[in-house]
C-alpha positions in Angstrom: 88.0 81.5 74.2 90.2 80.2 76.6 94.2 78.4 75.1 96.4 76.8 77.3 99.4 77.5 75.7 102.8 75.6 76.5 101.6 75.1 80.1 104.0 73.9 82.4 103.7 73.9 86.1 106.3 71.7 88.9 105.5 71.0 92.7 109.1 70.3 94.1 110.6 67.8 92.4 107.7 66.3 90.9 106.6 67.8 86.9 103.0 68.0 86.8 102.4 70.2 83.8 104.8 69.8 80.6 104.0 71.6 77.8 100.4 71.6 77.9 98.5 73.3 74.5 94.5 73.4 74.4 92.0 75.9 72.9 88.5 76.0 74.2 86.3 78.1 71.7 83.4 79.8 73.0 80.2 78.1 72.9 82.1 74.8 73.9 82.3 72.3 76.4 85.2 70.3 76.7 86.0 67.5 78.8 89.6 66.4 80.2 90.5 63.1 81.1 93.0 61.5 82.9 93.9 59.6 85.8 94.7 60.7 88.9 97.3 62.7 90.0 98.0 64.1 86.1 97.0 67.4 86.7 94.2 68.1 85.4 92.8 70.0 88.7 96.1 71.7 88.1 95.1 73.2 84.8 92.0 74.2 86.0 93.2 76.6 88.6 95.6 78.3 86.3 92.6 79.4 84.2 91.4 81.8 87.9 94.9 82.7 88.6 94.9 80.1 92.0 98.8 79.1 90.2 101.0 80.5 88.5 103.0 78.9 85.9 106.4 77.8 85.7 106.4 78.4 82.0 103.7 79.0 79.3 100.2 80.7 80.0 96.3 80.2 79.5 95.3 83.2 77.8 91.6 84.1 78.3 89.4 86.2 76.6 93.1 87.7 74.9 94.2 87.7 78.2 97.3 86.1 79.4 96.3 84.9 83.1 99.6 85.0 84.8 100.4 88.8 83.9 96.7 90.3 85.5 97.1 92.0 89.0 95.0 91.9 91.3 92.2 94.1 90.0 92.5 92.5 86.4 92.2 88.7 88.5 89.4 89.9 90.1 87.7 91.4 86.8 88.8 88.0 85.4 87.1 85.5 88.1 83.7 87.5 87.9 83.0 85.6 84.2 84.1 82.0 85.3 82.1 80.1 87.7 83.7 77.2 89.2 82.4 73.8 90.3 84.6 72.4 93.2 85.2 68.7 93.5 83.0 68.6 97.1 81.0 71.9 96.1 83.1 73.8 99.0 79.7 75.1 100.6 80.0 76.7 104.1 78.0 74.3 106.1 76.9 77.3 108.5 75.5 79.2 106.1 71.9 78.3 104.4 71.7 76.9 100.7 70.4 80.4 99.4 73.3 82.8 101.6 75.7 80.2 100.3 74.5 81.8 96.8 74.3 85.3 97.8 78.3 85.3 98.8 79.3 85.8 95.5 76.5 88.4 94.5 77.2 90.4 97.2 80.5 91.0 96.3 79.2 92.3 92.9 77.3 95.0 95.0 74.1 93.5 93.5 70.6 95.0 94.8 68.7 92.6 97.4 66.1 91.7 95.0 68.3 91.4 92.0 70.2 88.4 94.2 66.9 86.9 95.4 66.3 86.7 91.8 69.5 85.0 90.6 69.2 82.8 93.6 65.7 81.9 92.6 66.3 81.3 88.8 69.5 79.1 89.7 67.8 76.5 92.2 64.8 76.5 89.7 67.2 75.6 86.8 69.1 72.8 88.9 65.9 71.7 90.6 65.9 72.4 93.9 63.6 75.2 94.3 62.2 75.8 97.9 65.3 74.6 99.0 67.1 77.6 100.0 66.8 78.0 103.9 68.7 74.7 104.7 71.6 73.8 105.1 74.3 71.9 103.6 74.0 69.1 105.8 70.2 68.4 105.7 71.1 67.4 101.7 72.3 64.6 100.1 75.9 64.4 98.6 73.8 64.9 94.8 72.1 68.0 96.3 75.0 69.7 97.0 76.3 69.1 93.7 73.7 70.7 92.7 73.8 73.8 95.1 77.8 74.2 93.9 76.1 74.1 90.0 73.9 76.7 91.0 75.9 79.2 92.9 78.1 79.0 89.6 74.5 79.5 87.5 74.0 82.7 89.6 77.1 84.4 88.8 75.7 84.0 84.9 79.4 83.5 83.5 80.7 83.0 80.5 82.8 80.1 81.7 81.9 77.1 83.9 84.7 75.3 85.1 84.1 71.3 86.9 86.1 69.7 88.6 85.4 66.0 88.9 81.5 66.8 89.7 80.3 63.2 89.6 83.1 61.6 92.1 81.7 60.2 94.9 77.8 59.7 93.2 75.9 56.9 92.6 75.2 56.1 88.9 71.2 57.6 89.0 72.6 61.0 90.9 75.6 61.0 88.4 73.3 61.0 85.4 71.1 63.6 87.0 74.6 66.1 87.3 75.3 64.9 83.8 72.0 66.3 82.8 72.2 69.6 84.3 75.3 70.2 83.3 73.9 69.9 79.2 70.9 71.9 80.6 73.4 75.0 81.7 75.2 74.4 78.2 72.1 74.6 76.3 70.3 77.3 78.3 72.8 79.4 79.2 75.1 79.4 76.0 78.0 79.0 78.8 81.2 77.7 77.9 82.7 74.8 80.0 85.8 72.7 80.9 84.9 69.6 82.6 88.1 67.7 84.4 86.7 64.1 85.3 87.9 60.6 85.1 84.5 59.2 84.6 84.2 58.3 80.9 80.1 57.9 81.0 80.1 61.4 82.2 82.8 63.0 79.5 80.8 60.7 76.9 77.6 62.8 78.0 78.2 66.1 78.0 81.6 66.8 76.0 81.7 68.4 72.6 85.4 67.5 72.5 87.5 65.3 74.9 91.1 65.9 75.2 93.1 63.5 77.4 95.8 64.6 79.6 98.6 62.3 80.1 102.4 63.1 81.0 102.0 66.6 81.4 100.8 67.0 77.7 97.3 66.4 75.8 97.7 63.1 74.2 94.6 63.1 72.2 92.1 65.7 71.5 88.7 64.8 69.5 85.2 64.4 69.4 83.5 62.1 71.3 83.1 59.2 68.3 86.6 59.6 67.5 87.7 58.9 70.9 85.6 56.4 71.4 87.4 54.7 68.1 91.0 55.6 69.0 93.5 53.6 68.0 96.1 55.1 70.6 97.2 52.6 73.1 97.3 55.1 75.9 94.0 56.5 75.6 92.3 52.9 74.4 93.7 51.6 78.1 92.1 54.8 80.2 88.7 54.8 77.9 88.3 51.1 78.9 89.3 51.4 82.5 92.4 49.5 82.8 94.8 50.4 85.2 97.6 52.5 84.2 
């Protein structure tokens, strides 16, 4: 399970995080929602350790985040797999070494990574696609590479942030789709930040919105779809804030 209890986290002057309370139970894929600039990225890279709170923690697995050293991070990051916003790949480096990176670091056998990086691509559909590079794909493709490098570590959280910005409808629905097909296959459990309300309507057990620092609303995807809260109501139907 991973609880986000209390959160709070301040650049400067500005507030970001105030008070923010969530619980993720395993199995469970839960989508925040917001608009830009709430911090919902923010939240997400408190769950790795990437910030450290001002006040409150996200505990994980029993563990509170903010009190592991480095060792205990490290032991930490091995069961999360995350999903950068732009998929973060290192253009130099082929599709299938941008896989390995992570492996290797577990001191995995050549063939057992081979493997992983075989099963992954096969699972996000792009098998046979491992000796090129980032730039002979499309923007979708790479999605779908940063999916499956995630995949290989076989976590037992995915973390996404915002993995349908940027894609056309048809390629969005196709990330949509894998991201239900990790869930189902995999048993993984997910947080999925995203201001896309097609996307959080697809694959979300629960969909909590963030909004001043604070979860607004938490709920199934029917109930938020018939909220009667005036603050969510405007972000579900796309009006400005």
């Amino acid at each position: 399970m991973i609880e986000f209890q209390d959160l709070s986290k301040a650049f400067g002057p500005k507030q970001v995080l105030q008070g923010l309370s969530l619980e993720i139970p395993d199995g469970e894929t839960v989508v925040i929602i917001g608009y830009s600039g709430t911090g919902k990225s923010v939240a997400l890279k408190h769950i790795v350790g990437l910030l450290h709170p001002d006040a409150g923690d996200v505990i994980v697995d029993g563990q509170a985040v903010s009190t592991l050293d480095r060792d205990g991070l490290t032991q930490l990051r091995q069961g999360i797999g995350y999903v950068f916003q732009f998929a973060a790949l290192f253009d130099s480096m082929t599709v299938a070494e941008n896989l390995a990176l992570g492996l290797k670091r577990r001191r995995l056998e050549d063939d057992e990574i081979e493997e992983r990086i075989n099963e992954a691509l096969a699972l996000v559909d792009l098998s046979g696609t491992g000796d090129r590079l980032p730039a002979e794909l499309s923007g979708g493709m790479r999605k779908r590479v940063g999916i499956a490098r995630a995949i290989a570590l076989r976590p037992r959280y995915i973390l996404y942030d915002e993995p349908t910005t940027g894609l056309d409808p048809v390629t969005s629905a196709v990330i949509d789709r894998l991201m239900v097909r990790t869930r189902e296959h995999l048993g993984v459990t997910g947080v999925v930040v995203t201001h896309d309300m097609r996307s959080a309507y697809t694959v979300g057990d629960r969909i909590a919105m963030l909004y001043e620092g604070r979860i607004r609303q938490v709920g199934t995807v029917a109930q938020i779809q018939e909220t009667e809260d005036p603050v969510v109501r405007q972000f579900i139907e796309g009006r400005p804030e």
